[in-house]
C-alpha positions in Angstrom: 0.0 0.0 0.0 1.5 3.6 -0.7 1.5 4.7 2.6 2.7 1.6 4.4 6.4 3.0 5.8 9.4 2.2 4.5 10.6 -0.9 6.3 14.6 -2.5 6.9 16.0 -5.6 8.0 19.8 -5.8 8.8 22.8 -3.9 10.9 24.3 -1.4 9.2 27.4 -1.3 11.1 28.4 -5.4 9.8 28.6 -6.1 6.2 26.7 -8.9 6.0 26.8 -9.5 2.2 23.5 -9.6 2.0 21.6 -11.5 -1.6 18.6 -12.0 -2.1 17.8 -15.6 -3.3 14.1 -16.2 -3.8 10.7 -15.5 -2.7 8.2 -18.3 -0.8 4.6 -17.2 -0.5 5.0 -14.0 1.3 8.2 -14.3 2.7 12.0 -13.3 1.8 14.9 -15.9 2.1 17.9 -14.0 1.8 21.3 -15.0 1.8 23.8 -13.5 4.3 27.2 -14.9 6.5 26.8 -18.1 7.6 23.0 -18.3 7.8 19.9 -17.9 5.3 17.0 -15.8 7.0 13.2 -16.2 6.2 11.8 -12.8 6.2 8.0 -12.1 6.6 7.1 -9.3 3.8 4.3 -7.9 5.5 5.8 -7.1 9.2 9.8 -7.7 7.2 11.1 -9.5 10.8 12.8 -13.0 10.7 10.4 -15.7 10.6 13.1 -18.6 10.4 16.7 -19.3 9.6 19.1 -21.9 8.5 22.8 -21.4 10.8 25.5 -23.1 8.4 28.9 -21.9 9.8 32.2 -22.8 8.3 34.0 -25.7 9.9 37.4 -24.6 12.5 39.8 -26.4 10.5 38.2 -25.1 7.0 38.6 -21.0 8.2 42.1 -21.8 9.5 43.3 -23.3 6.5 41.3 -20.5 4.8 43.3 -18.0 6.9 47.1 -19.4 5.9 46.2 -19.1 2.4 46.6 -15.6 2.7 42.4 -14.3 3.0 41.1 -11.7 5.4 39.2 -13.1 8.4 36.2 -11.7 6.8 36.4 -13.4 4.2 37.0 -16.9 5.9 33.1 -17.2 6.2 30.3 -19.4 4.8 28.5 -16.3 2.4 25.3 -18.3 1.5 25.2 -17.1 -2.6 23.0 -20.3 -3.6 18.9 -21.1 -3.3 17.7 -23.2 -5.1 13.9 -25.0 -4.7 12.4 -27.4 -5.8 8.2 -28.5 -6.5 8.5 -31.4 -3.5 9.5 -28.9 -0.8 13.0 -29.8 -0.7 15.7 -26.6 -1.6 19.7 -26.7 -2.2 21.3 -24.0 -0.6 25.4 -23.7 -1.2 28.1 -20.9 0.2 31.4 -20.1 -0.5 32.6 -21.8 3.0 35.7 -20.2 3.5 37.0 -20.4 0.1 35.7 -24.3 -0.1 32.3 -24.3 -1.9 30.1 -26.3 -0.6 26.1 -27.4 -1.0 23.8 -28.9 1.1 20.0 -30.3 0.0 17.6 -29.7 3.0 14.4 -31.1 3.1 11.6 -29.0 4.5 9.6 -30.6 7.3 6.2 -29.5 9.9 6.4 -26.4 11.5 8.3 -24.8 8.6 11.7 -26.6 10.0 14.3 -27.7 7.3 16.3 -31.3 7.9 19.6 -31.7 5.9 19.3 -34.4 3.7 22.5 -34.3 1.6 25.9 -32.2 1.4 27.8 -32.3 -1.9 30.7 -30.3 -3.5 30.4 -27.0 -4.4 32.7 -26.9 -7.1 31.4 -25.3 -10.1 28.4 -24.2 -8.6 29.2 -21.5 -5.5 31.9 -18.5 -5.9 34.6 -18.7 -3.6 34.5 -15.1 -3.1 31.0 -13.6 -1.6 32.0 -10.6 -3.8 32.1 -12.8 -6.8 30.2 -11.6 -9.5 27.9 -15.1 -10.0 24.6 -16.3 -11.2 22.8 -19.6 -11.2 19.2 -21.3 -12.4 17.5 -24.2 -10.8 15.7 -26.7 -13.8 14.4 -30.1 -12.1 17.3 -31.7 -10.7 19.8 -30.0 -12.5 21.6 -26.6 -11.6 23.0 -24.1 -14.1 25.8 -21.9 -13.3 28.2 -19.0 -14.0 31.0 -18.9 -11.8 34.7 -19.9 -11.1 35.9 -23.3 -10.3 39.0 -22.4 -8.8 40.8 -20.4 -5.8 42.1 -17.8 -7.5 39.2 -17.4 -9.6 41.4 -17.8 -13.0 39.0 -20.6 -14.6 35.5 -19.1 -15.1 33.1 -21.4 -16.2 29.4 -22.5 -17.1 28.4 -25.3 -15.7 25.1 -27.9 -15.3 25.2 -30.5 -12.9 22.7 -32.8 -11.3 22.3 -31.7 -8.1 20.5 -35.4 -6.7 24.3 -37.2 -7.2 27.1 -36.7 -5.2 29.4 -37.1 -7.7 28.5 -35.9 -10.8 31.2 -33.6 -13.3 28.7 -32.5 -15.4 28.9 -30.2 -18.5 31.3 -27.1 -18.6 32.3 -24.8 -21.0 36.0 -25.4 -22.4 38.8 -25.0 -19.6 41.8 -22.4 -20.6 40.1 -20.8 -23.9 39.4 -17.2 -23.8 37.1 -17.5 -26.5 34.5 -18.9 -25.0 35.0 -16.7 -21.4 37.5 -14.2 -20.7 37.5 -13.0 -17.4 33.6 -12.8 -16.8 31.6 -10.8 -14.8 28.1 -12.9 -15.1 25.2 -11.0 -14.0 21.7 -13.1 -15.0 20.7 -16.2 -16.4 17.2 -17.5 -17.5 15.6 -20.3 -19.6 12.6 -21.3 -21.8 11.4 -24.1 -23.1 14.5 -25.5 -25.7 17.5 -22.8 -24.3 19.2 -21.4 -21.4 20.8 -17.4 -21.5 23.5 -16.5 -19.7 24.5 -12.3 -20.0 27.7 -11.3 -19.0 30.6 -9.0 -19.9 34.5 -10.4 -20.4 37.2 -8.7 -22.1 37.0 -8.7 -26.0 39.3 -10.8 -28.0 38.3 -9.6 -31.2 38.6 -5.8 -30.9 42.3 -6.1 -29.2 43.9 -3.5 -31.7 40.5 -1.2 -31.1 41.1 -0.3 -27.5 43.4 -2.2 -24.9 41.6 -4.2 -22.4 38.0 -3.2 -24.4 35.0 -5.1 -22.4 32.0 -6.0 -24.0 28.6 -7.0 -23.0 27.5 -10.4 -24.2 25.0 -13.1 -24.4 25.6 -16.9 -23.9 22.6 -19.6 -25.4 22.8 -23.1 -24.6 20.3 -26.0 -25.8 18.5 -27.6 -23.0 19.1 -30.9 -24.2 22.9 -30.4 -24.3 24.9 -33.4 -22.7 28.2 -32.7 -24.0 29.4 -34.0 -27.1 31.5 -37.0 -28.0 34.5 -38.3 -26.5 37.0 -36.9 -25.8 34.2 -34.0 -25.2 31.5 -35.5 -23.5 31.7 -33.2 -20.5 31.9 -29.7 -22.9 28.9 -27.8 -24.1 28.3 -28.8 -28.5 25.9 -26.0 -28.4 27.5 -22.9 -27.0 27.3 -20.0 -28.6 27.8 -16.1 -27.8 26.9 -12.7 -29.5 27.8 -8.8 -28.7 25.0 -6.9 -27.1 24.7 -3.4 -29.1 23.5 -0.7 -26.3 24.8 2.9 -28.2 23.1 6.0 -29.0 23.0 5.1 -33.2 25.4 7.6 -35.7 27.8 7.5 -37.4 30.2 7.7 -34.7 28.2 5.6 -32.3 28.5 6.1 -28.6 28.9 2.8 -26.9 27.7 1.5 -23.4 29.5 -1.5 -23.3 29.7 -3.0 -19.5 26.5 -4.5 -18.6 25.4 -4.5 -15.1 22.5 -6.5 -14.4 19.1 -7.6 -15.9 15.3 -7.8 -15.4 13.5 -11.6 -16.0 11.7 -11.8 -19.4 8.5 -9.6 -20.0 6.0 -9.9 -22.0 5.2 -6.4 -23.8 2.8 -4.8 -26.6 4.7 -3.0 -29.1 3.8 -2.9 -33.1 0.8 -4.0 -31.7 2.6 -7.4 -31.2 3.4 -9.5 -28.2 7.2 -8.9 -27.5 9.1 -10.4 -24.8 11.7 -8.6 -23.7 14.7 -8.5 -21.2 15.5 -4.7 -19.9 19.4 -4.2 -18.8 21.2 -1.4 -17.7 24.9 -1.0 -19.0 27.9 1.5 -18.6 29.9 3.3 -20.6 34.0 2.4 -19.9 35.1 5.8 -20.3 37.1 6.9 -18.1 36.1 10.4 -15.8 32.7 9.8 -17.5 30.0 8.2 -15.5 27.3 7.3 -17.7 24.8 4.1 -17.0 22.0 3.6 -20.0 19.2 1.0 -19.9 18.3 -1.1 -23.4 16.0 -3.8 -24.1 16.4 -7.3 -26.2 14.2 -9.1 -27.8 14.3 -13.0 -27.4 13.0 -13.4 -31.1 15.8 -10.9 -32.7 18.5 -12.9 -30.5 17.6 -15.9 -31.8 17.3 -15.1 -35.4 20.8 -13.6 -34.7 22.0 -17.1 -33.3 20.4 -19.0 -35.7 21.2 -17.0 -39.2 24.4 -14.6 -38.1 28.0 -16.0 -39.6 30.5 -17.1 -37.1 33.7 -14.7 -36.2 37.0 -16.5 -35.6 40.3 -17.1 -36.6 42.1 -20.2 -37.0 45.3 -19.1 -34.8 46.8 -16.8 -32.7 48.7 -14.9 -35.4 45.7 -14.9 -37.9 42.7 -11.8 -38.3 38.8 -12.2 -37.4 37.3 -13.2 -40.2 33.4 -14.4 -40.8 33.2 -17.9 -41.2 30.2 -19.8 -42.2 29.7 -23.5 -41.7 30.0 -25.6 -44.8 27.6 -28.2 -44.2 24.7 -26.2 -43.0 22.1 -28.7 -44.1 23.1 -31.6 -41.2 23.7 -29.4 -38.5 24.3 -25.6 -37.8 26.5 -25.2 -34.3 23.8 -23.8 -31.9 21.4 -25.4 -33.1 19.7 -28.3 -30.9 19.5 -31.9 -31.3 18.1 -35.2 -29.7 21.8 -36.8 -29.0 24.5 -34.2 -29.0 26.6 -37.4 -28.1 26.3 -38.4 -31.7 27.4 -35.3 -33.3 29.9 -35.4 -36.0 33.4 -34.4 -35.0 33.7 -31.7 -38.1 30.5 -30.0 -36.4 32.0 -30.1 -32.7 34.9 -28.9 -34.2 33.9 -26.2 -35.7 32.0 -25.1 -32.6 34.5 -25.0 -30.1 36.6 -23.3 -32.9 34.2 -20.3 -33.4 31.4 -20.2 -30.6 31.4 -16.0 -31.4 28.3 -14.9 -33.7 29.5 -12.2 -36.0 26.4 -9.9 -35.6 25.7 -8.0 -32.6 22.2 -7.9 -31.1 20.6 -4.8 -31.8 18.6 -2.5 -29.2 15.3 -3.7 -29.6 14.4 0.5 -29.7 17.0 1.4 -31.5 18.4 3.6 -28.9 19.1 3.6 -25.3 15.4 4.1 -23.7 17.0 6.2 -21.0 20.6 7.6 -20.3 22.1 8.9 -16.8 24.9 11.2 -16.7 25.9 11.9 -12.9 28.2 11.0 -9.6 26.4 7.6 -9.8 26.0 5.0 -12.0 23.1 1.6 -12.3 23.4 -1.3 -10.6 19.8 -3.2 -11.0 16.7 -2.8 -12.5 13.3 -4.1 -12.2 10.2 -4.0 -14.2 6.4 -3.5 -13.3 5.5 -5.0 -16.8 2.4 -3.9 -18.4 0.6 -1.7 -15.6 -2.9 -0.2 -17.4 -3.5 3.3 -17.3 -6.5 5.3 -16.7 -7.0 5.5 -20.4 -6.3 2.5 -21.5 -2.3 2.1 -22.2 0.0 0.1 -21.2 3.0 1.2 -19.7 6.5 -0.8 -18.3 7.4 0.6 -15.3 11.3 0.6 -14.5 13.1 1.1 -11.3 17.1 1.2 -11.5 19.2 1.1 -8.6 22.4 2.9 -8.5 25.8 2.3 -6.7 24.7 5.3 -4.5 21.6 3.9 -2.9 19.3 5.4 -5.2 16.0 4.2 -7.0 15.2 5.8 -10.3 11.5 5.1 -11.4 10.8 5.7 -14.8 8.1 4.5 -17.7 9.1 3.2 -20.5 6.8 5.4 -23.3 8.0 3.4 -27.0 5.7 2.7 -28.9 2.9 5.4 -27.6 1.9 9.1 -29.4 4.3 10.4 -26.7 4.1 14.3 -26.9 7.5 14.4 -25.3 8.7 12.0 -28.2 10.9 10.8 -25.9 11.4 6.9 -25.0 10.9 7.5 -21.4 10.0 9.5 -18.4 11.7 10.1 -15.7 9.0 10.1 -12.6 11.1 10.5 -9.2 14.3 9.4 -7.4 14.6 8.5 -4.0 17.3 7.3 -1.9 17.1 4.5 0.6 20.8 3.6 1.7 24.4 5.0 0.9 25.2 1.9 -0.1 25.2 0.0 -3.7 22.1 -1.7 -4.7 23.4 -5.6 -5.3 19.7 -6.9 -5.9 15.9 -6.0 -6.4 12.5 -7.4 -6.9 9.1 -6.5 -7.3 6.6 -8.2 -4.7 3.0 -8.5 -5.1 0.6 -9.9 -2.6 -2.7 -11.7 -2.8 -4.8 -10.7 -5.8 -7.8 -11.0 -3.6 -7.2 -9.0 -0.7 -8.2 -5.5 -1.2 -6.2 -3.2 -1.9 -3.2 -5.1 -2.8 0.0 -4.8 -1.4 2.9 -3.8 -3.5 6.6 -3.4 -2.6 9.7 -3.0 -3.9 12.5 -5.0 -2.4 15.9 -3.6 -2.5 19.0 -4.8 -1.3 22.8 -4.1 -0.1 25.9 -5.5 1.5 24.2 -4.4 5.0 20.8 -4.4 4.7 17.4 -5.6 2.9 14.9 -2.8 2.3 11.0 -2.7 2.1 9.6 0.7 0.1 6.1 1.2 -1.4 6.1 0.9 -5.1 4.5 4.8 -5.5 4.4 8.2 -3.4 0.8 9.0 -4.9 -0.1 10.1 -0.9 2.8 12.9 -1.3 0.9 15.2 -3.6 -2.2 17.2 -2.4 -3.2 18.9 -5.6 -4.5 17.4 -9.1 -2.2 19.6 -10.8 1.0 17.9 -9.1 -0.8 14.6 -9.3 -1.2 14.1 -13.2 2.2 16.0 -14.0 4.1 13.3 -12.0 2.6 10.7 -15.1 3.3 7.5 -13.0 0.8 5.2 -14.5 0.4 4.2 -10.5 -1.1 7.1 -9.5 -4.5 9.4 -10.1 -6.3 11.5 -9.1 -9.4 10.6 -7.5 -12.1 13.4 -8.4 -14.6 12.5 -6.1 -12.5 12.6 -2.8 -10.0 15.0 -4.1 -6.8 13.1 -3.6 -3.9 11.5 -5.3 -4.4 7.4 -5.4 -3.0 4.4 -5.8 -4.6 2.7 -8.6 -5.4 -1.1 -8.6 -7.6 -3.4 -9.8 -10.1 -3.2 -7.9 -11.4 0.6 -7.4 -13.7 2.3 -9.5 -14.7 6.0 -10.0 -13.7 8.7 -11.9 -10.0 9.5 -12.2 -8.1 12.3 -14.1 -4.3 10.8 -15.2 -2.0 12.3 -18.4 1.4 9.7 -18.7 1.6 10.8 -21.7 1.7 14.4 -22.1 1.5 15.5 -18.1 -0.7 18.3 -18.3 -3.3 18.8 -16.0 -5.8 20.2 -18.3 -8.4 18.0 -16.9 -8.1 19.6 -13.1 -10.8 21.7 -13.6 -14.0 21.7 -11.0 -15.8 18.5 -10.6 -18.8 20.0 -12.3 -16.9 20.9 -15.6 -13.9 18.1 -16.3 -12.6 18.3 -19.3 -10.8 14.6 -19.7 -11.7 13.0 -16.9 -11.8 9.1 -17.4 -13.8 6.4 -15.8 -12.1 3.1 -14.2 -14.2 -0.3 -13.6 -12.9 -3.2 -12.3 -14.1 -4.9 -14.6 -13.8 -3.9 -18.7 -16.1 -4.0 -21.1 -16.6 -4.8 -25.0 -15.8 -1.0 -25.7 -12.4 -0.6 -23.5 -11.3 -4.2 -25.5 -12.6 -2.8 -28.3 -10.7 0.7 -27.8 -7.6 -1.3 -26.6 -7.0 -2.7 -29.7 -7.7 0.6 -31.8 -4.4 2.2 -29.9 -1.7 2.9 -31.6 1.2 0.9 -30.0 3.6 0.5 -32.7 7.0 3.2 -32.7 6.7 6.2 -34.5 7.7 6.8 -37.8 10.3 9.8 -36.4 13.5 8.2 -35.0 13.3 7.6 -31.1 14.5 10.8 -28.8 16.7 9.6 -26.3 15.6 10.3 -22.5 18.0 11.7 -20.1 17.5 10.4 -16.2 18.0 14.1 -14.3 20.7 13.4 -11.1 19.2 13.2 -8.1 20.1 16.9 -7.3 17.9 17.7 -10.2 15.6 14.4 -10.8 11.7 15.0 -9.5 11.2 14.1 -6.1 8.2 13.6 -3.7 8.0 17.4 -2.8 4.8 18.7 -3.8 6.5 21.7 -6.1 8.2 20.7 -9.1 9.8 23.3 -11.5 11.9 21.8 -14.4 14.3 23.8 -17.1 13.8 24.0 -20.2 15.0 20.8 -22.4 17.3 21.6 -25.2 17.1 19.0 -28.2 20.8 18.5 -29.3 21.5 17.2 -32.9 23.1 13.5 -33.5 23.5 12.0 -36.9 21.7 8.9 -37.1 23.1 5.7 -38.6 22.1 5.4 -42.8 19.3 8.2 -42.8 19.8 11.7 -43.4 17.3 13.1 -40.5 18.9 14.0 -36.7 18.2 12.1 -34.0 16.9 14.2 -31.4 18.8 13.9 -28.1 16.9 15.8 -25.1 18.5 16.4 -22.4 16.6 16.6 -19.0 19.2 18.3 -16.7 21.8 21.0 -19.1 24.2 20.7 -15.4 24.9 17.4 -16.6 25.7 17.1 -20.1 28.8 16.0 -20.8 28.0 16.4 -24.7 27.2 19.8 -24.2 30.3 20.8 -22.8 32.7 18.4 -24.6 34.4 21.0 -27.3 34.8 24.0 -24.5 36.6 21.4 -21.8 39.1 19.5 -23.5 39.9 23.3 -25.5 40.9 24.5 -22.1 42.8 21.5 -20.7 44.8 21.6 -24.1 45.9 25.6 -24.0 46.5 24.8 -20.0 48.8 21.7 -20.6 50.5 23.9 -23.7 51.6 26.8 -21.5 52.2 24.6 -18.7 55.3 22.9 -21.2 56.1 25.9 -22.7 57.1 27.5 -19.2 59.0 24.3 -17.7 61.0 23.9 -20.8 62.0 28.5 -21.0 62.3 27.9 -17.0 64.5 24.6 -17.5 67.0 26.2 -19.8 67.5 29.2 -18.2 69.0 26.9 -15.3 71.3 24.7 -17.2 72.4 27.9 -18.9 72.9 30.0 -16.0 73.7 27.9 -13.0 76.6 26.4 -13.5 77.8 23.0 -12.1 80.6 23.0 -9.3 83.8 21.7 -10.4 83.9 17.2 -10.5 80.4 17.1 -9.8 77.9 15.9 -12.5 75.6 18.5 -13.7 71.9 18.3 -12.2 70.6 19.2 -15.5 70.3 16.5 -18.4 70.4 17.3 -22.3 67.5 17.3 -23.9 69.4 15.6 -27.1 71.1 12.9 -24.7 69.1 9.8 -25.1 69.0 7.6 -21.1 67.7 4.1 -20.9 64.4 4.2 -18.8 63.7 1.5 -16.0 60.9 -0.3 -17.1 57.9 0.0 -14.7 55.3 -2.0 -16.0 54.4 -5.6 -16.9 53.2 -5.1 -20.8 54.5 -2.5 -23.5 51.3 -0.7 -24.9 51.4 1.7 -27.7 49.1 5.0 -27.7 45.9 4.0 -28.9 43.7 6.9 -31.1 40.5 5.0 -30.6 40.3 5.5 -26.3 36.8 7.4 -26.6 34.9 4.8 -28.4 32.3 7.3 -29.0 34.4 8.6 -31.6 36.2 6.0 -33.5 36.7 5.9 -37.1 36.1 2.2 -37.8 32.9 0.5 -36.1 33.3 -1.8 -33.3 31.1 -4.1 -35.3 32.6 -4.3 -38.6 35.6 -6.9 -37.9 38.9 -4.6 -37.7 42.1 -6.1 -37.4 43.6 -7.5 -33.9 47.0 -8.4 -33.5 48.6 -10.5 -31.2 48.2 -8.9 -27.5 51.9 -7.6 -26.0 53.5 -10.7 -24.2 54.2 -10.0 -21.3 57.8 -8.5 -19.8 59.1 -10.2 -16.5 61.5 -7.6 -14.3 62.9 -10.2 -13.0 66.5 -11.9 -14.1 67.0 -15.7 -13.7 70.8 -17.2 -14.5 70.0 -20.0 -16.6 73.2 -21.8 -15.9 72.7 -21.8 -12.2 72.0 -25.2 -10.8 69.6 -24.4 -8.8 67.3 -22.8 -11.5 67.1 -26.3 -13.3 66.3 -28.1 -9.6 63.6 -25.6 -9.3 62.6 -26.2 -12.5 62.1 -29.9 -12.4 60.5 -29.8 -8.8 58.0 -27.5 -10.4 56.8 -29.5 -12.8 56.9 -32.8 -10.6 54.9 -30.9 -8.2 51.2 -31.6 -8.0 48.2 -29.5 -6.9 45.3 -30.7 -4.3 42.5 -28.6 -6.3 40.1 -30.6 -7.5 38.8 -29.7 -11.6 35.9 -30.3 -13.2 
């Protein structure tokens, strides 16, 4: 309800490393260090909870390997349940993954029923960046597999054995992961999707250390191939997500951060189902956070049609590659037995598991972008929530590494007068801390009202906060120009509402537009629109006659004001003026319209004058060291037998070598500017080796004993 208080469980003064895992009923199981609590919604107190503390000998071995005492806990990161009551739940334990199956019993108590290895399942780090998927008895995951974190992996495993290795990706081949950061994972019926970002291999000559968002698909029915690959994916493949404001010099957001579950939407008055994600931008000094959306259709069209990019060695290009025999079997593609494969077709899949084509924006343009101190973390959708009039709007809420919660409506595909892709409706804060996770929670359709909350949550605490601030705002004029689709004003009691399914009367509510022109007197409304709870032939009928498809125009891209300058719940709002700034668009001749909701923070506005000044700065700057420089080797002469503290500028020193790699200056480090397109397949060379400081007498003896007790030498860590 919206004027339910904003509720908190947790200490703020321990980091708990809160996560939250799932959601039973009406009540919150969240993992923390070294237990999993139960939390009741509605009062948000602990119900229940599962103690699992690492074992003595486990933290002190945990402890000599060099980690923090902190660290040497059991962070629960794993919760996984099951249709027969019984749920998995794994932690890192100390930098030992390990699972355990409990079964639940009366009175809510849980009875462990199994402990297994959590090798390939659980981080070893809480602050891993990790993601997993429960399907039957087997468990999908993105993780490491190691201590040093060095072999990431995908991995399904049947959860009901004790031993079981499973299918992985391939071990100690960056092009299938390259230093991962995995941040969600989902299924249907035939494929499983992993999203992630790892460095890019085949941009290496673009920009040094370049990361790019992806997305990983995997067949369902996937048991590994033939020997000697029966425990590797046949069926992995992986494609570039393209988040960029479109031109001809695009700007890119290339580092996802996290994603919403699959919705389905209306747009080109079609059913879409789409995944929201919010994504940064790498540049450096420039924090800039965008959110996108991806269709499941256009990714799979892209999997299933798109040539492959690879190369057949280290020292050759990228090229597109295109599988001969396309006829038997297309890598990607799913099959009954993928034990009976042909080796050419394996083969060609582990050689190139990288689609050539990126997968478009589903909008064509980022549907919002945030310039400011922070930058998004999570996001959220309210799929689908019917205004007064009729439309259908997608609510988002982002959380930012600040503690903040931006709410915003996603307006594509509506008669927008703004023309802009989204609407920017409030900010408020709710910690100081990042935002690691967030849901949506809806109670019981029939109690009346409903409740609604958002969950949010961070390292130190889990937070309860009402979906809308309609209560806030006292007038009719604030009400409608705040155009959330959750709120309206009621025009018989003269108050700002939460809308659900169940009131009825006669509301006034603008999303589209915002302007009040209906808050007239009760006697003589102007557009003032009537809500049942339950719709009739002519709102179906007047349903299908809106126009949902995009406009004809090219998209304008909405800025997300700062939280300085963003709406809030005050009841007096002013905003500047918006000033549309020109960007080419990509292979059409109009502008794409960029408007910019806060001018204070526009870094494009101001991006001639700044770097104009640093230059002339950094030019007088040199030009008076180098007049000030010679004047003192000229005139202050050295003593007699003593070197001179002055060098000559034509006298050519060797230089100490202070790094690890030898980079030359790369022209292409804003990649909102470079010449050649990040999609088109340009050139990469080998990487620089690297260079070792340190000097090793190859003759001595003891180098070769070394040497030979090295390789004789044999690890305890278990691989999968």
């Amino acid at each position: 309800m919206q004027d339910s208080s904003t509720l908190r469980f947790g200490n703020s003064s321990t980091s708990d490393y809160f996560k939250l895992l799932d959601l039973d009923g009406n009540h919150l199981l969240i993992g923390a260090r070294d237990v999993v609590y139960n939390i009741s919604v509605g009062t948000f107190t602990e119900v229940h909870s599962i103690k699992w503390s690492s074992k003595e000998s486990v933290v002190k071995e945990c402890l000599m390997k060099g980690k923090s005492k902190e660290a040497c806990h059991n962070y629960v990161r794993i919760l996984a349940k099951d249709d027969d009551q019984s749920i998995l739940i794994c932690g890192t334990n100390a930098f030992q993954p390990l699972c355990r199956k409990y079964e639940r019993e009366k009175f809510g108590e849980y009875k462990q029923s199994l402990e297994l290895s959590g090798l390939g399942i659980a981080p070893y780090d809480p602050n891993h960046n990790s993601t997993f998927l429960r399907d039957g008895d087997l468990l999908y995951a993105g993780t490491v597999s190691d201590f040093s974190g060095v072999d990431p992996l995908i991995h399904r495993r049947n959860i009901t054995k004790i031993i079981d290795l499973g299918v992985r990706t391939e071990r100690n081949d960056i092009k299938f992961l390259n230093e991962p950061h995995f941040v969600g994972l989902f299924r249907d019926d035939e494929y499983v999707y992993i999203w992630f970002r790892e460095q890019a291999v085949e941009h290496e000559s673009c920009s040094d250390g370049a990361i790019y968002s992806r997305i990983a698909r995997l067949c369902r029915s996937d048991n590994g191939g033939p020997r000697p690959y029966s425990n590797e994916w046949t069926s992995f493949v992986k494609a570039r997500l393209n988040c960029s404001i479109p031109g001809h010099y695009p700007f890119y957001f290339d580092q996802i951060e996290a994603i919403a579950p699959p919705v389905n939407s209306l747009h080109s008055s079609e059913v879409k189902q789409l995944v929201y994600a919010v994504f940064r931008s790498p540049l450096a000094g420039v924090s800039s956070s965008a959110i996108c959306a991806f269709e499941i259709q256009q990714i799979n069209d892209v999997f299933s049609e798109s040539k492959y990019g690879g190369r057949s060695n280290l020292q050759s290009l990228w090229v597109n590659t295109l599988y001969s025999d396309t006829s038997k079997y297309r890598p990607g593609k799913c099959t009954n037995n993928s034990r009976l494969l042909p080796e050419e077709a394996v083969a060609f899949a582990r050689a190139n598991p990288l689609m050539n084509e990126a997968i478009s924006n589903y909008f064509r343009a980022p549907i919002a972008i945030h310039t400011g101190l922070d930058h998004f973390t999570q996001i959220v959708i309210d799929p689908q929530v019917k205004a007064v009039d009729g439309h259908f709007f997608d609510i988002m809420f982002i959380g930012t590494n600040q503690g903040n919660i931006f709410k915003l409506v996603n307006l594509a595909g509506t008669k927008a007068v703004t023309k802009q892709l989204s609407h920017h409706i409030c900010t408020f804060q709710i910690t100081n801390e990042p935002i690691r996770n967030m849901m949506l929670y809806r109670g019981n359709p029939r109690d009346s009202p409903v409740d609604r909350y958002l969950i949010a949550v961070s390292e130190r605490s889990v937070v309860r906060v009402p979906i809308a601030q309609c209560s806030r705002f006292d007038t009719c004029i604030d009400c409608v120009a705040l155009r959330d689709p959750h709120c309206a004003w009621d025009m018989e009691f003269k108050r700002c509402v939460l809308l659900n399914d169940n009131l009825n009367g006669v509301y006034e509510q603008e999303v589209l537009s915002g302007q009040a022109e209906g808050c007239g007197t009760s006697t003589e409304p102007q557009h003032l629109h009537t809500v049942s709870s339950i719709a009739t032939a002519d709102d179906e009928q007047r349903l299908q006659g809106n126009h949902y498809g995009l406009s004809r125009q090219l998209p304008y891209v909405s800025y997300v004001l700062p939280p300085s300058f963003s709406p809030t719940v005050s009841k007096n709002c002013t905003c500047e003026e918006k000033k549309p700034i020109s960007v080419c668009a990509s292979s059409s001749s109009a502008t794409f319209g960029v408007t910019a909701e806060s001018t204070a923070y526009s870094f494009i506005e101001r991006s001639l004058f700044i770097p104009v000044l640093c230059a002339f700065i950094a030019t007088l700057t040199i030009f008076v060291g180098f007049f000030v420089g010679n004047l003192y080797c000229h005139w202050k002469l050295p003593n007699k037998g003593k070197p001179s503290p002055c060098q000559s500028f034509t006298t050519t020193t060797s230089q100490p070598l202070y790094g690890t790699r030898l980079s030359s200056p790369s022209l292409n480090i804003i990649n909102a500017y470079e010449s050649i397109s990040k999609f088109s397949g340009a050139i990469s060379p080998l990487p620089d080796s690297s260079i070792s400081l340190a000097v090793e007498d190859l003759s001595h003896s003891s180098f070769v004993d070394n040497l030979e007790q090295s390789k004789n030498q044999r690890s305890n860590q278990i691989y999968l």
